[in-house]
C-alpha positions in Angstrom: 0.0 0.0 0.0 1.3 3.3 -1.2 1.2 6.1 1.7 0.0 9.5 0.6 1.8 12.6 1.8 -0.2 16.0 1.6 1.8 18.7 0.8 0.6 22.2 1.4 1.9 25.3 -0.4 0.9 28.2 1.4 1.7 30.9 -1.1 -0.2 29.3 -3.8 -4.1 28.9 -4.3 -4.6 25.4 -6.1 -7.9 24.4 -7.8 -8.3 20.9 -9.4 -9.1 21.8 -12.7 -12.7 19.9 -14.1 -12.8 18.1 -17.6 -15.0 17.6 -20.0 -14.2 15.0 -23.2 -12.5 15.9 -25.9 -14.4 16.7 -29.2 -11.8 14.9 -31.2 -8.6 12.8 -30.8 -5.0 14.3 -30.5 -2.1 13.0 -32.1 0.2 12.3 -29.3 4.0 12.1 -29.6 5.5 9.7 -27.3 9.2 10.5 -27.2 11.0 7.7 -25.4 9.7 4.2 -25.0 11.4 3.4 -21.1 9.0 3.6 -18.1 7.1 6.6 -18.4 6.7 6.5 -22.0 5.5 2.9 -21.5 3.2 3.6 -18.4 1.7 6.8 -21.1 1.4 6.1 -24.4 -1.3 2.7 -24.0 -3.3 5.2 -21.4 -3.4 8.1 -23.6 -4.7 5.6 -26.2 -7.3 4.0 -24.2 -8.9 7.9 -24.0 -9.1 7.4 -28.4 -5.8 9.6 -29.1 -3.4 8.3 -31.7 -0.2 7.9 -30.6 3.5 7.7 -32.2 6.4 6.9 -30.0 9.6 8.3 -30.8 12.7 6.0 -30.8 16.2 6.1 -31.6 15.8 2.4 -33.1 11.5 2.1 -33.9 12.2 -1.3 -35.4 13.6 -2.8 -32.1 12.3 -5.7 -30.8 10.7 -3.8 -27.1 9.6 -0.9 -29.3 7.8 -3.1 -31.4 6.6 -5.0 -28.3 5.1 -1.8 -27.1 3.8 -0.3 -30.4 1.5 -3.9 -30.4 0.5 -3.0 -26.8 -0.8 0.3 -27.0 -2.9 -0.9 -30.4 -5.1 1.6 -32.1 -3.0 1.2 -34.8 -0.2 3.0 -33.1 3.6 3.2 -34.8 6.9 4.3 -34.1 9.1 6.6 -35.9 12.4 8.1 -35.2 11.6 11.4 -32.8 11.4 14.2 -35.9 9.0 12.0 -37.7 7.3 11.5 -34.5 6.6 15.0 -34.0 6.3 16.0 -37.6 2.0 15.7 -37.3 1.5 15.5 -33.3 -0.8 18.3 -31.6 1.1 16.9 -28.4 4.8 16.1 -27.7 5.6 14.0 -24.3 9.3 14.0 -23.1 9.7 11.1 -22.0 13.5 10.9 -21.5 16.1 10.9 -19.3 16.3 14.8 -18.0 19.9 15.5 -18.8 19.0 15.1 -22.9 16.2 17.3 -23.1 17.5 20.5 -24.6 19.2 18.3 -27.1 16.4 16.7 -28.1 14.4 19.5 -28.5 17.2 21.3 -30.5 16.9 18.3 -32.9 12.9 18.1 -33.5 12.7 21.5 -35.6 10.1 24.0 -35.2 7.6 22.6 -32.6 5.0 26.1 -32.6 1.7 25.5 -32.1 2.0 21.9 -30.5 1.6 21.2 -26.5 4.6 20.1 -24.8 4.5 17.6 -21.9 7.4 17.8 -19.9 7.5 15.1 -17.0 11.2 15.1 -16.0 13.1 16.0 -12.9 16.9 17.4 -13.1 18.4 16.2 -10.2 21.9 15.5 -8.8 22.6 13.1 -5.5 23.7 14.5 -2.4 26.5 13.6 -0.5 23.6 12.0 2.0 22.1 9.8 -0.4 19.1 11.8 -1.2 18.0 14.1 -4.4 18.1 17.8 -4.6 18.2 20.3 -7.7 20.8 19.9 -10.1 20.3 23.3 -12.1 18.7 26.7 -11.4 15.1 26.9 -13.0 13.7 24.1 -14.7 13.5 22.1 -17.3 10.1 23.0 -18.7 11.5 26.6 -18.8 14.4 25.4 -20.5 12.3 23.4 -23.4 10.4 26.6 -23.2 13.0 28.8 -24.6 14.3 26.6 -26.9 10.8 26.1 -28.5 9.1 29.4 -27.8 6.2 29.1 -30.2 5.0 26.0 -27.9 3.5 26.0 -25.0 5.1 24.0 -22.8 3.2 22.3 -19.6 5.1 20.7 -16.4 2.9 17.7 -15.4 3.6 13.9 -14.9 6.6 14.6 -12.9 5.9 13.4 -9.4 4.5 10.1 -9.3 6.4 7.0 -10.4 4.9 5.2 -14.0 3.5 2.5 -12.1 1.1 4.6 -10.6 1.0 6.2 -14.2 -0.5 2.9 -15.8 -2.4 1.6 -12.8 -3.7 4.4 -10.3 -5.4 1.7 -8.0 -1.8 1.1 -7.0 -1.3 4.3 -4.7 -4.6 2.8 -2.5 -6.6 6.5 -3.2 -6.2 9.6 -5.1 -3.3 10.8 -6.6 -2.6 14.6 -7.5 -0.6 15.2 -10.8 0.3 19.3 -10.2 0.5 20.9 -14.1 2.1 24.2 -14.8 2.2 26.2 -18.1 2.4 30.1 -19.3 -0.5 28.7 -21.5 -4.2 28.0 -19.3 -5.7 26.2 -22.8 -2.6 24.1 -22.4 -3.2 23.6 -18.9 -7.1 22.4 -19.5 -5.8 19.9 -22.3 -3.5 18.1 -19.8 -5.4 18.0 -17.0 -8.2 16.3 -19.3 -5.5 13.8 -19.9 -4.9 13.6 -16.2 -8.6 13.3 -15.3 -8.6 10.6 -18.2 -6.1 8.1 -16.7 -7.5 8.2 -13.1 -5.8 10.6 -11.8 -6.4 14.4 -10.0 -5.1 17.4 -12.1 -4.1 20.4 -9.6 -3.2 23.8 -11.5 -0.5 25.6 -10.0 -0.3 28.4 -12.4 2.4 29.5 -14.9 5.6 27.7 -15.9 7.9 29.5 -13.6 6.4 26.8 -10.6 8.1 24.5 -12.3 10.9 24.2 -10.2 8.6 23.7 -7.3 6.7 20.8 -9.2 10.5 19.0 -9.9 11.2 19.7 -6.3 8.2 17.3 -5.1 10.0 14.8 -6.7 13.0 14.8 -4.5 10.4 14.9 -1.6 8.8 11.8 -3.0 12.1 10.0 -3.6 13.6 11.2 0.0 10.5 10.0 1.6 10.6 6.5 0.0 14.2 6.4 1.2 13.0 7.7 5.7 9.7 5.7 4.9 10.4 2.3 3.1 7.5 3.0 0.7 6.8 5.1 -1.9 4.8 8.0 -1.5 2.2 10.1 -4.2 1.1 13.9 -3.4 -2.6 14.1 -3.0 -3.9 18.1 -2.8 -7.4 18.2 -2.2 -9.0 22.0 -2.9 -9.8 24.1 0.6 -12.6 26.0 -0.1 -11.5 29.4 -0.7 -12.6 31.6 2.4 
């Protein structure tokens, strides 16, 4: 049984965001294929999107594995074919080759970017902490300023991703973007898979978002367990 940790940010006002479904499917770029992208891409189909992963190598054998998985006559393509049609681009990589990668996908205006990694660097106590000022999402920001870019995904592990019922109750997934349309997209996603969307505002929370991460993995080292963020509204007074 997971345990749930409630975190409360004082300076902030956070409202879960409702949802309504979708008048039509998204195209939905799955770059990466490891846990996350795994955990993601069969969800996201399951709510009628299409989706293309991105890989380095589509044809290999787990790609292909996962490609038949997800169904819905899903493919894989290297990453700039990926993208090429998408209306939604996950990240789904390791954190330290995100700029790179979005250096190499060309002009991505216009599309929503999911960015669900956390920089981090190991302490000299065994725990995480921030590896880099800001965050990524602003970083992906700048490099692709005709996007708009959302944080979201980033602090909960995949299995909890693919199968919610894991964490034993409801899990919050906080989403930040410069772009509120953005926002509502992803947290319809969110609702969509089980879980609770919380909006926390513009993209310079980020940081904050990527820093519940190194709470989560901190507590699963004190605690034994791992731990998901639940954030249920206060009324306002």
């Amino acid at each position: 049984m997971y345990r749930h940790l409630l975190l409360l940010i004082a300076t902030l006002t956070i409202g879960i965001l409702g949802s309504a479904p979708r008048a039509t499917a998204d195209t939905i770029a799955i770059i990466g294929t490891g846990d996350v992208g795994s955990a993601l891409g069969p969800r996201f189909a399951e709510l009628g999107h299409d989706i293309v992963y991105g890989a380095r190598e589509p044809n290999r054998a787990d790609v292909t594995a996962l490609v038949d998985a997800t169904g819905r006559d899903a493919r894989a393509a290297l990453p700039a074919e990926a993208v090429a049609n998408a209306d939604i681009i996950v990240m789904a990589v390791p954190w330290d080759v995100v700029e790179s990668l979005t250096r190499s996908l060309g002009d991505l205006s216009g599309r929503i970017i999911i960015d669900p990694t956390n920089p981090r660097r190991m302490t000299g106590d065994g725990l995480r902490d921030y590896a880099l000022d800001g965050s990524n999402a602003e970083r992906i920001q700048a490099l692709a300023p005709g996007a708009a870019v959302v944080k979201a995904f980033s602090t909960l592990g995949a299995e909890t991703m693919a199968d919610p019922s894991l964490a034993g109750g409801p899990v919050s997934v906080p989403i930040a973007s410069d772009d509120a349309d953005a926002r509502r997209v992803v947290a319809e996603l969110v609702t969509g898979i089980g879980l609770e969307p919380v909006d926390v505002g513009p993209l310079r929370y980020a940081h904050v978002i990527e820093g519940l991460h190194y709470l989560r993995f901190n507590a699963g080292q004190f605690n034994g367990a791992a731990v998901n963020f639940y954030m249920p509204a206060d009324p306002v007074p």
